[in-house]
N, C-alpha and C positions, 0 to 999 in steps of 0.2 A: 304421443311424442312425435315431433318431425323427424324425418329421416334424411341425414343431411353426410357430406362427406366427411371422414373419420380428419381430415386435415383440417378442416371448418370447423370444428370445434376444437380444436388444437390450439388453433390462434385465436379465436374466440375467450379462449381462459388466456393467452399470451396478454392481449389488448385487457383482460380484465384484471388482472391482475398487475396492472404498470406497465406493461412494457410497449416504448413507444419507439425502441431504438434497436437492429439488432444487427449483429456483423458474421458475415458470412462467407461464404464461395460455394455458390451453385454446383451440384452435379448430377448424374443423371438417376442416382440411387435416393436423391432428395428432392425430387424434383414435384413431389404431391404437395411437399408442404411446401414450396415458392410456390406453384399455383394458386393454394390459398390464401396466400399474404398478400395478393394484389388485392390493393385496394381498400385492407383493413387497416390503413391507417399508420401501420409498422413502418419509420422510415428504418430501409437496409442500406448497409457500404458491403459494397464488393471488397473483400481485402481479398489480397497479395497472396498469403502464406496464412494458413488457417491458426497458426500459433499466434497470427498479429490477431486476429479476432477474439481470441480470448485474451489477450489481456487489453483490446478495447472494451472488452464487455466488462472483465476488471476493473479498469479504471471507471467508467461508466457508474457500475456498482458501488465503488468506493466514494462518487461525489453526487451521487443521488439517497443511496442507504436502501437504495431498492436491488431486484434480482438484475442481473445482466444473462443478455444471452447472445451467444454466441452458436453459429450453423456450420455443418461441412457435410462431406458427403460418408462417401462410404470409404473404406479402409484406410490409406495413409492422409486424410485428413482427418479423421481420429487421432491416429498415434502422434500428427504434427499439432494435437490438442494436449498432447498428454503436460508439457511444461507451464501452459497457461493453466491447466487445472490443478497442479504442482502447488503452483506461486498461488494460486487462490484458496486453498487446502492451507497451506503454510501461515497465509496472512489473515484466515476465516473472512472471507469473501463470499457471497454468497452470488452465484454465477451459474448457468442453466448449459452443457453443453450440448446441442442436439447431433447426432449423426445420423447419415443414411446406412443403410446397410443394404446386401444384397438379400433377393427373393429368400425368402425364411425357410423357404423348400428345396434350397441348393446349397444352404451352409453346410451339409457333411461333404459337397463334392469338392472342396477350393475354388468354389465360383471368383469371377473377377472380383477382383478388392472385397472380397470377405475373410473379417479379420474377426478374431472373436474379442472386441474394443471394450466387450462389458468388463472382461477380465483385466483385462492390460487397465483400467481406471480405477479397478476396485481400490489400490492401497492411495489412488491418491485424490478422494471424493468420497462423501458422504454418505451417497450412493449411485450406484452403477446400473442401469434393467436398460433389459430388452423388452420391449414389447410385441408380443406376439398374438393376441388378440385384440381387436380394435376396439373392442367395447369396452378395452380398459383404457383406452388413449386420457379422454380426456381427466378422469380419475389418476393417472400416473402422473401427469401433469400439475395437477393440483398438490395429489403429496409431494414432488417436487420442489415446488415452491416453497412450500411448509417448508420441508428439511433445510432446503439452502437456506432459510430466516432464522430458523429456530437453533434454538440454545446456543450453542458455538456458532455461529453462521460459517458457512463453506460452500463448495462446488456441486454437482450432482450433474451427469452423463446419462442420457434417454436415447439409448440405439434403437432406428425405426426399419425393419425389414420392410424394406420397397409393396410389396403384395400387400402389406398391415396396414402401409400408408392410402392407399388404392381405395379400400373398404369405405363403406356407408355404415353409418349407426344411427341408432338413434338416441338423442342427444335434445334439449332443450336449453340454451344459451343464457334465455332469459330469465331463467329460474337459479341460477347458478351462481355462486360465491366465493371468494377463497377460504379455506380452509381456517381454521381457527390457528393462531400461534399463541401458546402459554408461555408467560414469561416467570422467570424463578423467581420468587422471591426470600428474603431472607431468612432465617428463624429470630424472632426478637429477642430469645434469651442471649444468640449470637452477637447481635447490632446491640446491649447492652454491656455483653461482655467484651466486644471492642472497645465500645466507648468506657471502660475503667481502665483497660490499655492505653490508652490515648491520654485519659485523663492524669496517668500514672507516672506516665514519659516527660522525662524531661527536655526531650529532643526528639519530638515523633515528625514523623516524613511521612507524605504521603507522597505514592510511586505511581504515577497515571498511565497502565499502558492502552493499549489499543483497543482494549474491551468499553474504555471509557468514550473511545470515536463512537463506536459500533451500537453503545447503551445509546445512544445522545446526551448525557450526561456532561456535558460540558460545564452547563450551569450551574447545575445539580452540585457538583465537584468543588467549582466556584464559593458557591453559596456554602457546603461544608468548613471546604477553607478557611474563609473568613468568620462565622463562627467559632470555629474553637481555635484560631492563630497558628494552623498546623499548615510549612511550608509544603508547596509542591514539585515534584521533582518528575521527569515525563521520561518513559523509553522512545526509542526510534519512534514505533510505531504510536507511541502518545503522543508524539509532538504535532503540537497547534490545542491541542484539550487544557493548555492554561495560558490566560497571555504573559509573554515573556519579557513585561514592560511593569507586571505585578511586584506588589513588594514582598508577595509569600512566593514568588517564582523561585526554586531550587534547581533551575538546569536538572543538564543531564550528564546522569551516572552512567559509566560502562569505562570498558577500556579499549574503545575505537570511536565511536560516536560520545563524544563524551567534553562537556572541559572541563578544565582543571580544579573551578571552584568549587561545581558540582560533585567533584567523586571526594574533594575533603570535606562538603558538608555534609554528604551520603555517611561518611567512614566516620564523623559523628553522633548520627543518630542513635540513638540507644531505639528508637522502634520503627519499622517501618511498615505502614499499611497498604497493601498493594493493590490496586485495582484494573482487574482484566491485565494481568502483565501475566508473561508465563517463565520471565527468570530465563532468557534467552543465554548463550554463553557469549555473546558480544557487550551483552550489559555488565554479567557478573562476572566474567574474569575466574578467577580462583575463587572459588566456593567458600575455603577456608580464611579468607580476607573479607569476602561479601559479606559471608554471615557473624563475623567475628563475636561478642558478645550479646549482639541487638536482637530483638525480639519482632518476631514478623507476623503479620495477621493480611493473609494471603483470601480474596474474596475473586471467585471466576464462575463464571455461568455454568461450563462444564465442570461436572465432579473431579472426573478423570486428571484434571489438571492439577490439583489439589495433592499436594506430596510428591509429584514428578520428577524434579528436580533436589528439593526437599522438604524436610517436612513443618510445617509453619506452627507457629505456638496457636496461632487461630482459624483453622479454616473455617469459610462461609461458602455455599455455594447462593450466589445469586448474580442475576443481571445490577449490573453496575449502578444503574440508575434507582434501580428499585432499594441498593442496599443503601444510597446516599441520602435517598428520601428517608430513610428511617432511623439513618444514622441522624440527620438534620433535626427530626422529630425528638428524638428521645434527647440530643444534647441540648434542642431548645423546654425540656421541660425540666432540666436540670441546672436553667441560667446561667450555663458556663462561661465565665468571663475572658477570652482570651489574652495571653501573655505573647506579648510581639518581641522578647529579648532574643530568641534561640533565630526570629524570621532576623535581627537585625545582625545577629553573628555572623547567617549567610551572608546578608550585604554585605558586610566586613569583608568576608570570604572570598568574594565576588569581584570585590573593589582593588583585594590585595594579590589575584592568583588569575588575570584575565592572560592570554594568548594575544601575541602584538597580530594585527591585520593592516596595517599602514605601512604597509612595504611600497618603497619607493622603484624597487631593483629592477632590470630588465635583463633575463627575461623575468617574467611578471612572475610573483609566488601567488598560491593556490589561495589565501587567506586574504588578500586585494580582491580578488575576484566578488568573493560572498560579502567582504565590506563594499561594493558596488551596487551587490546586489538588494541589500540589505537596505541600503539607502535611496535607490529609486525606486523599488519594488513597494506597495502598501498593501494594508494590511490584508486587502480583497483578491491578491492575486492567488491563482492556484499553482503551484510545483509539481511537479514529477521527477523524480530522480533515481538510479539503479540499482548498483554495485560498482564498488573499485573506490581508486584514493578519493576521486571527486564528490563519492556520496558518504564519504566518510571526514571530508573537509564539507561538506553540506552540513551533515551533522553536528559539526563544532561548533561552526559558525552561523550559519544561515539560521534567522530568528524569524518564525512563525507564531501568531496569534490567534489563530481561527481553526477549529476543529475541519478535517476532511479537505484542508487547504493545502496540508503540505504530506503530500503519497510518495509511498517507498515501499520497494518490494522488500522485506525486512527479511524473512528468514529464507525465502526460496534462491531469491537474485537473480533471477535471468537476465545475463544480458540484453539489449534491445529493447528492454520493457519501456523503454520513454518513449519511444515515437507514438505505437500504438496505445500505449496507457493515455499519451497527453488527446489523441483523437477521441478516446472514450470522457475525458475528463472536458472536454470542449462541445462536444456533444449533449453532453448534460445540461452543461451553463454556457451555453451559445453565445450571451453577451458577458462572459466572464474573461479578464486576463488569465492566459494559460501557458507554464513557462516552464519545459523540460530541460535539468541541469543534467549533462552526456557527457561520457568520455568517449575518445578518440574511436578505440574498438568497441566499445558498445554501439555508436551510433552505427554500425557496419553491422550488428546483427541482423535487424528488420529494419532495414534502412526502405527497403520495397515499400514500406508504406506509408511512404513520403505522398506515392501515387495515391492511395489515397485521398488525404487531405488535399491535394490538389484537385484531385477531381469533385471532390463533396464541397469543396470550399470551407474547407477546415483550418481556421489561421491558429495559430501560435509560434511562440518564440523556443529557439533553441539555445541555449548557451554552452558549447564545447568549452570543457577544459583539455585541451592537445599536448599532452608532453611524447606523443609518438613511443610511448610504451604500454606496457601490459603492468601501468602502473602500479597496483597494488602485489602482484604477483611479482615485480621486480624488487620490492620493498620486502615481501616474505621470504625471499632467495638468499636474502644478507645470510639469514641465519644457518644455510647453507653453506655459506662464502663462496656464492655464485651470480652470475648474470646470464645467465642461458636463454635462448629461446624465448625470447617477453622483447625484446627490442625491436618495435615493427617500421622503425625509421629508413628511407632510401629515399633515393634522389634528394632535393631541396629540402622539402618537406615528407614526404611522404605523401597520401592519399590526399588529393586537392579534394575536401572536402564542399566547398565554395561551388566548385564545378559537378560535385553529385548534385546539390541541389538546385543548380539549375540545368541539370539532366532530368531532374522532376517539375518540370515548370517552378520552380519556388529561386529565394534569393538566399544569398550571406555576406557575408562580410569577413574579413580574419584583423584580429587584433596582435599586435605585436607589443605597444605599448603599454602599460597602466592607464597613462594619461586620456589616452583613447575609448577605453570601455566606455565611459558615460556617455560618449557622443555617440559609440554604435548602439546600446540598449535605445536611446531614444529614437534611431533610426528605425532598430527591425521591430520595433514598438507603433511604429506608423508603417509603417510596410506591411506588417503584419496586418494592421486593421486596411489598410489600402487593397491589396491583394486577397484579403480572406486566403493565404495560405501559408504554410510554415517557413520563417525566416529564421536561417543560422546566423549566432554570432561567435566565430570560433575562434577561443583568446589562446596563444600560443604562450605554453607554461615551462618553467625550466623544466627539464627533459627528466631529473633523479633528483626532484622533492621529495620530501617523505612528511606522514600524515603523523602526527602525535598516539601512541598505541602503545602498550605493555600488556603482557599476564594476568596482571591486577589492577584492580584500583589505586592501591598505593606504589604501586613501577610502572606507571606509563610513561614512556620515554619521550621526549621533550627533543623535537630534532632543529628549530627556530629559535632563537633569542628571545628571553622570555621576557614580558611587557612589563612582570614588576614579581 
């Protein structure tokens, strides 16, 4: 075996296993492993704040379906990891985060920036090690990757004590593979015993959450669908896994993200089949309305997830893809002829229960926005979007067709996550449209990594919704009968947005009118591609909108003039 540095074989499994993109910030506790990355081929971005790094490498991961990784050094660029590996834990992301740590022989003394990061990561990653002997580097590496792919996919944290990094092993590059991942697959007696559910229902649903991105199962999904005429209904985190132009498309259920057609054709189904969903409390609302008489056959990769929430008349543990291929199998040897009456009820549904978005009014309502968006936006463009009213009028409105097209941090929500997610997500698909929907204060989280993208020449489109509040926090205060502390309004506007970004070399624009939007999207649509860097377009929204939400499915409150 050649004897080669313990960091050279590090990136040697990094490059062999996919990764060709990684975000970081240099320091001097990590500084063995940038040595070895010259030159292997790893393009790195310097970011800002080690928390923009991970959830570039998040986004990343989310629009490739490979590992992302993310670098820092030794102590508070761990702990400034701990959110990005939060939100990726949360979302099952599967993301690598590397840290430096100090000399492995001075961690009882309070050496500079030695923190003990294994610890402070454990509850929110997969797995957490330190490495302290080098002949395990590149072996910890590989299960690494394993873990963040396999079953759930998730995050995983590799603390490198500086001295560890330093060592020579020996090591053969050439001879070396990634690790095997086994994927679940179903029990047949289970995939039969669904499909008599199915076949039994006279209004079976199927509920596509995020497990169905993660399988690749899009088609798979597709193809079931229209086989046995079973409509599909998508969570946050499923949306783009069916197209939403289909005639088995059932929107979306919840009581935030959710319209209106969707949660009465939901509250009809007598079954619903769920796949990779985990029963979030933004989709289901009240339990005792969710679950009302309907019968649920609940199918997730993890066991664990299985009864969490509660407990389903069918569990299956399998990878989504694998349970659809078999579900497809058995209901094609069974010639099932499907009935499209219950898919043409939704139409019904759909046609008679839609939310008006053709507001004329100035200032502009939230629901013109995403009918702008909707209609010059196609089907290839990628989204990013956060937390707050704006990703929850995203969710109403904004119509996606493409699996891995349209990201959202779904159960973590950091703020900020749009700047850096859209670099990770541009990074990926370099010649792809890349378009992060922001509110006012969230773009002020990581806004620093604006620099970024300007320096790497990183273009995408921003589109602010600005009502100069803590809008969804001011909308949950009603029920207080208060407006506290959430109003971030002063001077004219408040925070000249326009002028942060060209504080970053980049442009925007601010829209005041409705009539307006169209012409500035096709502006920072060409700017964008002219500049190679991120162009705001930030449309000014009445100040106390409110998003459509309730308890349940059957009380979500209606704050707009309803279309019909």
């Amino acid at each position: 075996m050649p004897r080669i540095p313990a960091m050279q074989a590090v990136v040697d499994v990094l490059v062999n296993e996919g990764v060709d993109t990684a975000f970081g910030c240099p320091g001097a506790a990590i500084l063995p492993l940038y040595h070895a990355m010259q030159g292997s081929g790893i393009e790195h971005l310097i970011v800002r704040h080690e928390e923009g790094a991970t959830h570039m490498a998040d986004g990343w991961a989310r629009t490739t379906g490979k590992v992302g990784v993310a670098i820092g050094t030794s102590g508070p660029a761990g702990t400034n990891m701990i959110t990005g590996l939060y939100t990726a834990q949360a979302d099952s992301i599967p993301i690598i985060c590397i840290t430096g740590q100090a000399d492995s022989r001075k961690l009882h003394t309070e050496a500079f920036q030695a923190v003990d990061i294994v610890e402070i990561a454990k509850p929110v990653t997969k797995w957490a090690v330190q490495v302290r002997e080098a002949a395990q580097l590149p072996w910890v590496f590989r299960e690494a990757f394993r873990i963040a792919r396999s079953g759930r996919p998730g995050p995983v944290l590799i603390d490198l004590p500086v001295d560890v990094q330093r060592q020579e092993i020996e090591w053969d590059s050439s001879i070396d593979s990634p690790l095997p991942v086994i994927v679940a697959t179903p029990s047949p007696a289970r995939v039969e015993r669904a499909l008599d559910l199915l076949l039994a229902a006279e209004r079976p649903l199927i509920l596509a959450g995020g497990g169905v991105v993660l399988g690749g199962a899009s088609d798979r999904l597709r193809t079931a669908a229209e086989l046995l005429g079973v409509p599909v209904g998508v969570t946050l985190m499923g949306k783009g896994t069916f197209p939403e132009d289909h005639e088995l498309f059932a929107g979306m259920a919840g009581i935030q993200t959710s319209q209106r057609w969707a949660n009465a054709a939901f509250l009809e189904a007598d079954l619903v089949l769920a796949l990779g969903a985990r029963f979030g409390d933004r989709h289901t609302g009240d339990l005792d309305v969710y679950r009302g008489s309907r019968k649920f056959i609940h199918v997730d990769i993890e066991p664990t997830q299985l009864g969490k929430v509660f407990g389903p008349d069918l569990g299956i543990v399998s990878d989504t893809g694998a349970f659809l291929e078999a579900l497809i199998e058995a209901a094609s040897k069974r010639s099932v002829k499907p009935d499209l009456g219950w898919a043409r009820r939704i139409g019904a549904l759909k046609e008679s229960l839609p939310r008006r978005e053709d507001f004329e009014d100035t200032p502009i309502k939230a629901p013109r926005v995403f009918k702008e968006i909707n209609e010059f936006y196609g089907e290839d463009a990628y989204f990013v979007t956060a937390i707050g009213l704006y990703q929850i009028w995203s969710g109403q409105f904004q119509r996606a067709h493409k699996p891995r097209h349209y990201q959202v941090c779904g159960q973590a929500g950091p703020l900020g996550w749009e700047i850096p997610a859209a670099i990770g997500v541009k990074k990926a698909k370099p010649e792809a449209e890349v378009v992060g929907v922001v509110g006012d204060y969230s773009f002020q989280f990581l806004v620093e990594e604006l620099a970024v993208a300007a320096q790497y020449d990183v273009g995408f489109v921003l589109i602010m919704l600005n009502n100069e509040y803590l809008g969804l926090i001011r909308q949950a205060e009603s029920g207080y009968e208060m407006n506290f502390e959430v109003d971030i309004h002063y001077d004219k506007n408040g925070t000249d947005n326009v002028k942060v970004m060209e504080a970053y070399g980049c442009a925007g624009t601010r829209v005041t009118e409705p009539g307006e939007i169209r012409a500035s999207l096709e502006w920072a649509r060409k700017e964008a591609e002219r500049t190679s860097r991120p162009v705001l377009v930030e449309i000014m929204i009445e100040r106390e909108g409110n998003a459509a939400m309730g308890k349940a499915l059957d009380s979500v409150v209606e704050f707009e003039p309803i279309a019909g």
